[in-house]
C-alpha positions in Angstrom: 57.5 -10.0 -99.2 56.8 -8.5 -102.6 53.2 -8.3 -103.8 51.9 -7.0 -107.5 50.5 -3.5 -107.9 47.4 -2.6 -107.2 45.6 0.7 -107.2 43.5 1.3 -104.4 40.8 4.0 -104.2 41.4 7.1 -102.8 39.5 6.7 -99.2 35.7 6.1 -99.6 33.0 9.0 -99.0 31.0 6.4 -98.0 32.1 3.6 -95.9 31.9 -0.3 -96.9 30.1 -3.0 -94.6 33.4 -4.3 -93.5 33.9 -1.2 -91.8 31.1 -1.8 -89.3 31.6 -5.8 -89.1 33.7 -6.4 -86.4 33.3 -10.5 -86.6 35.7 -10.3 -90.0 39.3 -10.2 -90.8 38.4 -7.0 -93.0 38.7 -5.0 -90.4 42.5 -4.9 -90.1 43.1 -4.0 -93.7 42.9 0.2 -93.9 44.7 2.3 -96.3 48.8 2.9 -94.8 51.4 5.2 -96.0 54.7 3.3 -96.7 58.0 4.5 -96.6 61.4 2.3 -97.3 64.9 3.8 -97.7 68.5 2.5 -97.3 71.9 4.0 -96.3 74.0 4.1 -99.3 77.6 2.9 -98.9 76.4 0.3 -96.9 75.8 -2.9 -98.2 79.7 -3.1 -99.1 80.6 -2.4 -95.0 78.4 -5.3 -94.4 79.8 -7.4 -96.7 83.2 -6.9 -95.1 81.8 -8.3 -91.8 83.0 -11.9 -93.2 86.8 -10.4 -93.6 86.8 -9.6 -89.6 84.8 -12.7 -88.4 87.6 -15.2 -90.4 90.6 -12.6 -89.7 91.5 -12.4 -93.4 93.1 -9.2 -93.0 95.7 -7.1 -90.8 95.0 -5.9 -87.7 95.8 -2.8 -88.6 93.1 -2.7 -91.4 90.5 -3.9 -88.9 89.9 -0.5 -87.5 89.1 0.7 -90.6 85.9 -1.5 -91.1 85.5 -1.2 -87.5 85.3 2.5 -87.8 82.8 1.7 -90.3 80.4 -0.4 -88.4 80.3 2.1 -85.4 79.5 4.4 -88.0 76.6 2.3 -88.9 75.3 1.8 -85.9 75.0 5.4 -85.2 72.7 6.4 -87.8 71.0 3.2 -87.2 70.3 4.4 -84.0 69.4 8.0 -84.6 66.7 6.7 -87.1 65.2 4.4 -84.5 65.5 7.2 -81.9 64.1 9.7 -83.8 61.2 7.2 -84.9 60.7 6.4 -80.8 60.8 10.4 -80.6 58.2 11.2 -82.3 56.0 8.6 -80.9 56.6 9.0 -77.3 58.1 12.0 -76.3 57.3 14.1 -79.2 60.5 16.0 -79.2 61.2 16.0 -83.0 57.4 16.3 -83.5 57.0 19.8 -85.1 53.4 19.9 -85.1 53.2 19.6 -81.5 50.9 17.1 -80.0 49.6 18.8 -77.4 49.4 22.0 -79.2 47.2 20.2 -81.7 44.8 18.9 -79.3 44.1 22.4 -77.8 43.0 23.6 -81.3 40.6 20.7 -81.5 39.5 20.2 -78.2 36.5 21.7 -78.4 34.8 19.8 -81.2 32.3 17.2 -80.0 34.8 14.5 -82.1 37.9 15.2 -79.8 38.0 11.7 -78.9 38.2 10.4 -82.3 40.6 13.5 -83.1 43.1 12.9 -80.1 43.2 9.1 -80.9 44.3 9.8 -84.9 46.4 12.6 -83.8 49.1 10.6 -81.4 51.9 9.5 -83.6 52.3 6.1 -84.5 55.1 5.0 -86.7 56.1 1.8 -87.0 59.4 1.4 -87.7 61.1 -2.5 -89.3 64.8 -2.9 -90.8 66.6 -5.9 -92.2 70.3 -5.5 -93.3 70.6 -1.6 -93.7 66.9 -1.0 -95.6 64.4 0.7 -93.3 60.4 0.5 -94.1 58.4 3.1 -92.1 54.2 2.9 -91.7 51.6 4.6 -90.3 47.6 4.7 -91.2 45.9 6.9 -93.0 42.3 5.6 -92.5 40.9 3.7 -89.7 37.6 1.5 -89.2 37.1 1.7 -85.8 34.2 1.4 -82.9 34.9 4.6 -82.3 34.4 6.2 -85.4 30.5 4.6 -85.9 28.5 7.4 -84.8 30.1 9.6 -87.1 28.4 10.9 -90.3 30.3 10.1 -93.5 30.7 13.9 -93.5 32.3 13.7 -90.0 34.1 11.1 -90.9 36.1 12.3 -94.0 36.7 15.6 -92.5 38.9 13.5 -89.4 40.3 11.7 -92.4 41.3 14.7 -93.8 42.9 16.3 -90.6 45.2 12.7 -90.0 46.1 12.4 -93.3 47.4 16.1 -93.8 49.3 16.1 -90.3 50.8 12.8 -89.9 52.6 12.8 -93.7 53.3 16.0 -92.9 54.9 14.9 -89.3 57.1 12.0 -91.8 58.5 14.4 -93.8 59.4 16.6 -91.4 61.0 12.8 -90.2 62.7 12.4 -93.1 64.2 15.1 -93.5 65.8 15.2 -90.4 67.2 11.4 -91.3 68.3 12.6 -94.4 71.1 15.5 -93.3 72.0 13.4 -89.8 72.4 10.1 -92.4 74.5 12.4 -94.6 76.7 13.6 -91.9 77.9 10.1 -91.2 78.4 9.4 -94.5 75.5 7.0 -95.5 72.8 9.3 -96.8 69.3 7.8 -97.6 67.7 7.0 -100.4 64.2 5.6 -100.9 60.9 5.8 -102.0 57.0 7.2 -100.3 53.8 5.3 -101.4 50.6 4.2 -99.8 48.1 1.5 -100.1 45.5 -0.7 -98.4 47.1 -3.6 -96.3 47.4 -4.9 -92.6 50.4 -5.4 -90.0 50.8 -8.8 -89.2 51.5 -10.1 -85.9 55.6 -9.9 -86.7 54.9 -6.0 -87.2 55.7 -6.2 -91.2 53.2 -4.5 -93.4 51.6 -6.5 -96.0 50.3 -4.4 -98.7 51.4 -3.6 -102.8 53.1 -0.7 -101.3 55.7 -2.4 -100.0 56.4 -3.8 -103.7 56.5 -0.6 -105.1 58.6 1.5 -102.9 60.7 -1.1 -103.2 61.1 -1.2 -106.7 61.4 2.5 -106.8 64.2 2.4 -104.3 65.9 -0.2 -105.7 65.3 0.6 -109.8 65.2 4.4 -110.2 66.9 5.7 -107.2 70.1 5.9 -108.1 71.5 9.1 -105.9 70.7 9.9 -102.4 66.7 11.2 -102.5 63.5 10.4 -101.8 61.0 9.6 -104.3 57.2 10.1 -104.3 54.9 8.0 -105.9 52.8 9.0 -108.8 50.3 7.1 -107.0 50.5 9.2 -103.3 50.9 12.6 -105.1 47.7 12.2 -106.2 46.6 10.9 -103.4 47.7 13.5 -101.2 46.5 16.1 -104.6 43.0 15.1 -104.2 42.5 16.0 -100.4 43.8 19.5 -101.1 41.3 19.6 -103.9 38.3 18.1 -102.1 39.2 20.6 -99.4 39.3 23.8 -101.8 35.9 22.0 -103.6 34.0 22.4 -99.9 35.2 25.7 -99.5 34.0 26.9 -103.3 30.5 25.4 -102.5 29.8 25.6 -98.7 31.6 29.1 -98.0 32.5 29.2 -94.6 30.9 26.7 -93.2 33.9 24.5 -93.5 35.4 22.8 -90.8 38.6 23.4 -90.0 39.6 24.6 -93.7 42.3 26.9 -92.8 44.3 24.3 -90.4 43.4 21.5 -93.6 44.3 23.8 -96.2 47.5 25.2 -94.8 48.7 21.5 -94.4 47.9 19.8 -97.7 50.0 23.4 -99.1 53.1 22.9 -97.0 53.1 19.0 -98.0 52.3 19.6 -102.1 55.4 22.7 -101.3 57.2 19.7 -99.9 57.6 17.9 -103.6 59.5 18.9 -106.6 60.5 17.7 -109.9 63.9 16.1 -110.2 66.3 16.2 -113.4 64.5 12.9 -114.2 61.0 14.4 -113.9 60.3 12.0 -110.9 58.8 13.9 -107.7 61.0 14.0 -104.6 61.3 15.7 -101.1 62.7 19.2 -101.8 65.7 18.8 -98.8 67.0 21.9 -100.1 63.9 24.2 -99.6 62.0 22.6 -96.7 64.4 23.7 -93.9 61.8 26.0 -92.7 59.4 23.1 -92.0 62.2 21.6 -89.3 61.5 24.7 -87.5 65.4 25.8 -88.6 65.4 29.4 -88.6 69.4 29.8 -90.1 69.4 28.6 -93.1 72.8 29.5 -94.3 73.6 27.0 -90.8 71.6 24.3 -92.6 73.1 24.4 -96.4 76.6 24.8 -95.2 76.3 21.5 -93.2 74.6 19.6 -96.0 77.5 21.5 -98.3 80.0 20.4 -95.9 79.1 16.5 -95.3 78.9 16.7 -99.4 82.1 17.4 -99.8 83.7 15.4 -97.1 82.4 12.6 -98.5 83.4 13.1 -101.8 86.7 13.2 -100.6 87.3 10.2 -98.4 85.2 8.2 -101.1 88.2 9.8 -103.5 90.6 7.5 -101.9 88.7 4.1 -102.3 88.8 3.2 -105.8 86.5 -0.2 -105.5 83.6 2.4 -104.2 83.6 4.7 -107.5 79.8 3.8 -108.2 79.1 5.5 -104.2 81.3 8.3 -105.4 79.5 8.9 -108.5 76.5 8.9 -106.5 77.6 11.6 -104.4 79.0 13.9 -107.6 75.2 13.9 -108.8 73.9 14.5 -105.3 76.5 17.7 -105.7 75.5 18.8 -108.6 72.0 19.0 -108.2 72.5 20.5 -104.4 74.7 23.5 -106.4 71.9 24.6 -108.9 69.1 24.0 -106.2 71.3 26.6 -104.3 71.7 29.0 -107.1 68.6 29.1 -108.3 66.4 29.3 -105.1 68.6 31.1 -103.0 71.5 32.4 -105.3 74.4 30.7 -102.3 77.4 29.6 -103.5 78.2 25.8 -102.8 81.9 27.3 -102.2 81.0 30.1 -100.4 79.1 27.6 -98.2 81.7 25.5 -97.9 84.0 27.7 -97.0 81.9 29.4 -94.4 81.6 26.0 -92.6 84.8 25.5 -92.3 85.4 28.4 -90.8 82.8 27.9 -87.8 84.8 24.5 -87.2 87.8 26.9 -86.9 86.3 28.9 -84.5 85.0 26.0 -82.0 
């Protein structure tokens, strides 16, 4: 599953002759973002599975890793449903489908545009670790009549809107996952590749989100590349180079530019000095308009956890997990917004009180 790094160009300004040759396998392989995270706490519920299944314990402890499971199983489905959300009914799409295509469907491209601009995230698990994909380029029929100017402007638009429309995703994972007590953790990268016919991506992506996930993320986040930070770096920089040298004759540089800001805005530097997804700050680009709502309920599922993971002593590694997760959620909320993690705390509990 695991392939050895390899950095791939940043998307061509001129297209290769694979892109036009239909009759070879080349074809398939375009440039994908890749996204793999896992639910922490959760590799030691399914390790218990084998305690139930050969009824080595009480009945009266079966509820407990029965509890567990169901637990499971709900964020596992509220990451598949929000996945089949996005790319059918566009409900937890903040950008809007259909708003998008009315702001391009004038341009003699729409075709092209409305085809790059339909979601389409495809989503794989195994055990509890969840990889995520979607393409960034495409070599496509459709896209031969286009000049290589055309061509890397509609590159810029898909690229800008659909990593924007997965972190808006992942976000929304992140504080549901951290409700029900199995926050993600995982890693953003992008490569060229191919989906095989069992819908896995093959790609070096793969191996380094992976290894980023597995090595260096050691509390609930989400790291981002080195590699796609520049990647995503350079479009806002081409963009702001066409503006500085064609003036105003640049298409679509306010929609382009006002994306790549909100997704740079999107990343900050950890204790570590790894990038990550700011969770703290981007509650504005859920469309979440209370944001004192938002932090207490982050504040609040904290805390819980903390406490029931309190009571299990062979879980202390989870727990110390969470105590850094705290601790970095308190001085984000000082800093930016000078809240109180109490103060928070105490003001969700008090709307529970009130229900």
């Amino acid at each position: 599953m695991f392939f050895s790094y390899d950095s791939s160009a940043y998307y061509p300004k001129s297209r290769s002759l694979c892109d036009y040759n239909c009759n070879h396998d080349t074809e398939l392989y375009r440039n994908y973002c890749v996204v793999l995270f896992d639910l922490l706490g959760q590799s030691r519920s399914l390790q218990n599975i084998n305690y139930i299944v050969d009824n080595n314990i009480p009945d009266n402890e079966k509820k407990q890793f029965t509890d567990k499971f169901y637990l499971a199983n709900e964020i596992v489905e509220i990451i598949n449903r929000s996945v089949y959300e996005i790319n059918h009914s566009y409900s937890l799409d903040y950008n809007k489908y259909d708003e998008l295509l009315r702001v391009f469907k004038n341009d003699k491209n729409f075709k092209c545009i409305k085809k790059m601009l339909k979601p389409n995230l495809r989503i794989s698990q195994f055990s509890d670790t969840f990889i995520i994909t979607f393409p960034l380029t495409y070599h496509n029929r459709e896209f031969r009549n286009l000049s290589d100017k055309e061509y890397n402007e509609l590159m810029h638009i898909n690229v800008l809107i659909n990593v924007d429309r997965i972190l808006r995703l992942l976000i929304h994972i992140f504080n549901e996952s951290l409700i029900f007590g199995s926050p993600i953790r995982g890693a953003i990268s992008y490569s060229g590749g191919k989906i095989m016919k069992n819908g896995m991506f093959y790609g070096p992506a793969l191996a380094e989100v992976h290894y980023l996930e597995s090595k260096m993320c050691n509390y609930p986040r989400m790291i981002i590349s080195d590699k796609f930070y520049s990647y995503i770096y350079n479009v806002y920089e081409s963009i702001k180079y066409e503006q500085k040298y064609k003036g105003g004759k640049v298409k679509y540089y306010d929609t382009r530019l006002s994306y790549s800001k909100r997704i740079l805005n999107s990343f900050i530097f950890d204790t570590d000095r790894f990038k990550v997804i700011d969770f703290i700050s981007c509650y504005d680009n859920c469309g979440l308009t209370d944001k004192e709502k938002y932090f207490s309920s982050i504040v609040y599922s904290i805390s819980k956890n903390i406490k029931i993971y309190k009571k299990r002593r062979q879980d202390h590694k989870i727990l110390t997990k969470y105590f850094k997760l705290r601790n970095i959620v308190k001085k984000r909320l000082k800093s930016e917004f000078n809240l109180s993690f109490d103060d928070l705390l105490l003001m969700h509990k008090e709307s529970l009180k009130n229900k």
